[in-house]
C-alpha positions in Angstrom: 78.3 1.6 135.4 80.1 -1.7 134.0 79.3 -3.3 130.9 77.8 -6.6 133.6 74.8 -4.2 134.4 73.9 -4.0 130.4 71.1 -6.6 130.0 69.4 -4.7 127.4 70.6 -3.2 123.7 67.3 -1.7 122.3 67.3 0.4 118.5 64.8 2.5 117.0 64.6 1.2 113.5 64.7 4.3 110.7 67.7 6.2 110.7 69.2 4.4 113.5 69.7 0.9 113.0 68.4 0.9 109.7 70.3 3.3 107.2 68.8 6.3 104.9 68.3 2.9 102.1 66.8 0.6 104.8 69.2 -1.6 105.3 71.2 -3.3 107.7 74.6 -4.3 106.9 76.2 -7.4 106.7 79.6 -5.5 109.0 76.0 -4.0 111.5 74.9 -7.1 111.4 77.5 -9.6 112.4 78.5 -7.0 115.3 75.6 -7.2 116.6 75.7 -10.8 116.9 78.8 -10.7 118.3 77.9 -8.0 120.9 74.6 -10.2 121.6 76.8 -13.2 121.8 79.5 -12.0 124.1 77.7 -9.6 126.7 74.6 -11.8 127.3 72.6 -9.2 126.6 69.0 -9.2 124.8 68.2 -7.2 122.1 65.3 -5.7 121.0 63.6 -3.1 119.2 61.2 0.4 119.5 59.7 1.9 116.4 56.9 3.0 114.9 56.5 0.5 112.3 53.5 -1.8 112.5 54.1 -5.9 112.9 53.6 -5.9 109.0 56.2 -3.2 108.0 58.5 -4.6 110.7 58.8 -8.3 109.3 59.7 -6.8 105.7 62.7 -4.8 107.0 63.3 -8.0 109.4 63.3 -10.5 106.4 65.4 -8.1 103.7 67.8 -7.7 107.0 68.1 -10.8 108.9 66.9 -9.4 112.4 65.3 -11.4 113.9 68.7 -13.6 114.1 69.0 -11.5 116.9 65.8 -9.8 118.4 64.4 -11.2 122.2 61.5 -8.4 121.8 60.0 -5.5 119.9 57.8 -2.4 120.5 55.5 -1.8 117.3 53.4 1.1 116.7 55.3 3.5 119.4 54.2 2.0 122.5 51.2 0.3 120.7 52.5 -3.3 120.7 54.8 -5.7 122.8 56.0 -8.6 121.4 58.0 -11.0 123.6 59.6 -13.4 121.1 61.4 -15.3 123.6 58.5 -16.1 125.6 56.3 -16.0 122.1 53.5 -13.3 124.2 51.7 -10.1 122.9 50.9 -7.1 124.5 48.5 -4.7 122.7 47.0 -1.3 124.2 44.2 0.6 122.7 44.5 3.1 120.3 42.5 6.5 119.3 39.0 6.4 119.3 36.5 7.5 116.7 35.8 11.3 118.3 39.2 11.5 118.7 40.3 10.3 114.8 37.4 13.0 114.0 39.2 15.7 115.3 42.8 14.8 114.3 41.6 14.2 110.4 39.7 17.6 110.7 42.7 20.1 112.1 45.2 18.5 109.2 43.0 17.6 106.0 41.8 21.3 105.7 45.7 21.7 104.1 46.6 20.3 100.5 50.5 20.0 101.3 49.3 17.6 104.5 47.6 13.7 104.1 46.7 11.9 107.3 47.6 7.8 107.1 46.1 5.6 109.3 48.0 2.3 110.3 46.6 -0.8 110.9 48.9 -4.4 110.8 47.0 -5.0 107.6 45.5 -2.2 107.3 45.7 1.4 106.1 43.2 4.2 105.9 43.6 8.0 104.5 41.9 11.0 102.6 43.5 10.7 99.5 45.8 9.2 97.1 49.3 10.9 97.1 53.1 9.8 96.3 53.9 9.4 100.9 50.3 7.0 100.6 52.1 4.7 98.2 55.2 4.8 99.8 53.9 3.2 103.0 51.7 1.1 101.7 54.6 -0.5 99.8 56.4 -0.7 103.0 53.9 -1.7 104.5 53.0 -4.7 102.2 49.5 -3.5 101.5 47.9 -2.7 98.2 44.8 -0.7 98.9 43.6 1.8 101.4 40.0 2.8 102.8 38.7 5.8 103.7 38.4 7.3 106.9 35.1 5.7 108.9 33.9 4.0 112.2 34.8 0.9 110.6 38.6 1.6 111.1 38.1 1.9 115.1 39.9 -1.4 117.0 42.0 -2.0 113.5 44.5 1.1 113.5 47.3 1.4 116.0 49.3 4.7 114.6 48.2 7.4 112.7 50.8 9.9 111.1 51.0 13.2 109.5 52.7 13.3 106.6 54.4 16.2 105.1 57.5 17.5 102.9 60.5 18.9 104.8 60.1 22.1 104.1 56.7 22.3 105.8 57.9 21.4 109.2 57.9 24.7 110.6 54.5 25.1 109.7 53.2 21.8 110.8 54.9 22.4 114.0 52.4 25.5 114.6 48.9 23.8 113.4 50.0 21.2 116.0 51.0 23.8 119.0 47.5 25.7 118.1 45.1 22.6 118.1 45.6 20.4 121.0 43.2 17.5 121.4 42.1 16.2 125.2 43.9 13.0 125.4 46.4 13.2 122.4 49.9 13.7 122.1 51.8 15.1 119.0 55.5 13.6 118.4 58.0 14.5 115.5 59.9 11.6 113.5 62.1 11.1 110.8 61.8 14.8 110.1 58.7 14.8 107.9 56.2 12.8 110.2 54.0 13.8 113.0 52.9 11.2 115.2 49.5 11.1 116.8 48.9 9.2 119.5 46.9 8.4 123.0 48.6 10.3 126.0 48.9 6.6 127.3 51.2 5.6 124.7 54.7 5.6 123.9 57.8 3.6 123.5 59.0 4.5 126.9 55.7 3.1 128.8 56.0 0.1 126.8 59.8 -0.8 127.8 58.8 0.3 131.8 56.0 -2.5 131.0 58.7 -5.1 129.2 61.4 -4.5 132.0 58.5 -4.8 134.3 58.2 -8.3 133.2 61.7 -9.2 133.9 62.3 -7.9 137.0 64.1 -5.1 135.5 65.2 -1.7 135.6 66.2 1.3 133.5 69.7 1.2 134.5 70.9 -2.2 132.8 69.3 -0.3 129.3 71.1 0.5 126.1 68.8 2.8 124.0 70.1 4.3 120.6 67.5 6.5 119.1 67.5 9.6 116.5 64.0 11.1 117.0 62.2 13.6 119.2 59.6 10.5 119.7 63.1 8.6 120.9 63.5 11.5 123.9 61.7 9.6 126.5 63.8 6.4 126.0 66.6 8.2 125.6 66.6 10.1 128.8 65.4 7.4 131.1 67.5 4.3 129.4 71.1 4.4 132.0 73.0 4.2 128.3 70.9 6.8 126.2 72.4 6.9 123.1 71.6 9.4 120.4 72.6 9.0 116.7 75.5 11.4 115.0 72.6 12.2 112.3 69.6 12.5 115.3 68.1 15.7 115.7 69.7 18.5 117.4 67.0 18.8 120.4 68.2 14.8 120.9 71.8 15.3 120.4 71.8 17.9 123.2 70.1 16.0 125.3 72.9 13.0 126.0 76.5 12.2 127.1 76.4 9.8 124.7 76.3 10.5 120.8 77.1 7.7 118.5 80.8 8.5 116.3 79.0 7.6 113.3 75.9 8.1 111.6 73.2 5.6 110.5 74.8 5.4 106.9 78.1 4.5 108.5 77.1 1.7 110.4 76.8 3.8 113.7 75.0 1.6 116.2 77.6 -1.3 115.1 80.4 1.0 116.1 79.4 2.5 119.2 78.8 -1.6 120.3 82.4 -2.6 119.0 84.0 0.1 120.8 82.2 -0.3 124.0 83.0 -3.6 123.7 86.5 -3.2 123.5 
C-alpha cells in the first residue's frame, strides 16, 4: 500500500498517544499536525475513557486541534466532530451488572467502578476510586443500584499488577451470557456487552464514509487494542504494548509512549 490510500490515523489514548504522565507533547503534538496537515488524513481517537475524562486529557493536551472523531467508552460512543453527530449504543443491563459486581466484590484486593459521562458508581472507597474520579472530573460516587441502568457506559475491574494472574482466572472461570472480558493498561479488566468494542464502532464510522479498513492507521498498546489492530491495513502496536500485541503485527512503533512513539512512527513514514 501507498501512503494515498491512508485516510485514517486513529490512537488509543493511555500509553499510546498519551505518555505514562498523561501528556502529549508539544514535539507529538506539532507532528501530528503536520502529518494531519500534509497527508489529508483525519484523525481520530479509540479509548476507553468516557466524554468527561476525554475532554480533560483533550484540554491539558490541545487535541482536539486535531481530532475529526472519537470512540468513548470502548465501542460505547461515536462522536463525529466534523459532522457534530453522536452515536451511542446500550450498555449492560441490571441482571447483567448483578452478576459482574457479584464474581469480583467477593475479593478485598479487587473494586468494581462503574462509568457514567458524569457519573460513577462502586462498592467502596479505595485509592484506584479516587484516582478516576479525579480524572474523571467527578467528586462523588453512588452505590451500586437500578438507578445506575441507562447512565453507565463502562465498567472496569480494578486491581494492583501483581494480581493479574489471578484476576485472569476468576475471569476465565465465570463467564457471563452476553459479556465480554478485555485486559487494559495492565491492571484493568474491561467488562462489556458482546456487541461492543472499539473495532465495531470504527466498521460503524468507516461505514459512514464510504470507507474501508484498508485506508486505516491504528496505533494501540492493549489486548482490548487487538481487534483494531489486526483488522486496521496499518496495525500498529506500541514498543511498550503488551507482548500478545507486539507479536501480533509487522508493525511495532521504534519508540515507546514516553519517547514520543506515535510522533515518530508518523515522521518517518512520512519521510
Amino acid at each position: 500500500m501507498k501512503n494515498a490510500m491512508l485516510k485514517y490515523v486513529v490512537f488509543d489514548l493511555d500509553n499510546t498517544l498519551l505518555d505514562s504522565r498523561k501528556n502529549v507533547s508539544r514535539y507529538s503534538l506539532a507532528c501530528l499536525k503536520k502529518f494531519k496537515k500534509e497527508h489529508n488524513v483525519r484523525m481520530g481517537v479509540a479509548s476507553g475513557r468516557t466524554r468527561n475524562s476525554y475532554r480533560n486529557a483533550a484540554e491539558k493536551n490541545g487535541l482536539d486541534e486535531i481530532m475529526d472523531f472519537l470512540i468513548l467508552n470502548d465501542g460505547v460512543d461515536i462522536y463525529d466532530l466534523q459532522d457534530d453527530t453522536h452515536v451511542e449504543f446500550p450498555f449492560l443491563d441490571y441482571e447483567e451488572v448483578k452478576k459482574i459486581h457479584h464474581i469480583f466484590t467477593q475479593y478485598d484486593f479487587i473494586n468494581v467502578i462503574f462509568f457514567g459521562d458524569h457519573n460513577m458508581y462502586a462498592r467502596k472507597s479505595d485509592d484506584d476510586l479516587t484516582y478516576y474520579m479525579k480524572r474523571q472530573g467527578v467528586t462523588t460516587f453512588s452505590a451500586v443500584s437500578e438507578d445506575m441502568i441507562g447512565n453507565i457506559k463502562r465498567c472496569v475491574v480494578v486491581f494492583d499488577r501483581e494480581y493479574n494472574s489471578e484476576v485472569r482466572k476468576i475471569r476465565n472461570e465465570n463467564p457471563v451470557e452476553g459479556v465480554r472480558y478485555c485486559f487494559s493498561e495492565g491492571h484493568l479488566l474491561d467488562v462489556m456487552p458482546e456487541t461492543i468494542s472499539k473495532s465495531r464502532a470504527m466498521e460503524h464510522y468507516l461505514k459512514t464514509k464510504n470507507d474501508s479498513w484498508n485506508n486505516v492507521m491504528f496505533f494501540g498498546d492493549s489486548e482490548n487494542d487487538l481487534d483494531l489492530i489486526k483488522l486496521s491495513g496499518y496495525g500498529i502496536a506500541m514498543k511498550n504494548g503488551e507482548g500478545t500485541v507486539r507479536r501480533q503485527r509487522r508493525y511495532v512503533t521504534e519508540h515507546g509512549c514516553d519517547e514520543d512513539g506515535c510522533a515518530r512512527f508518523l515522521d518517518k513514514w512520512g519521510k
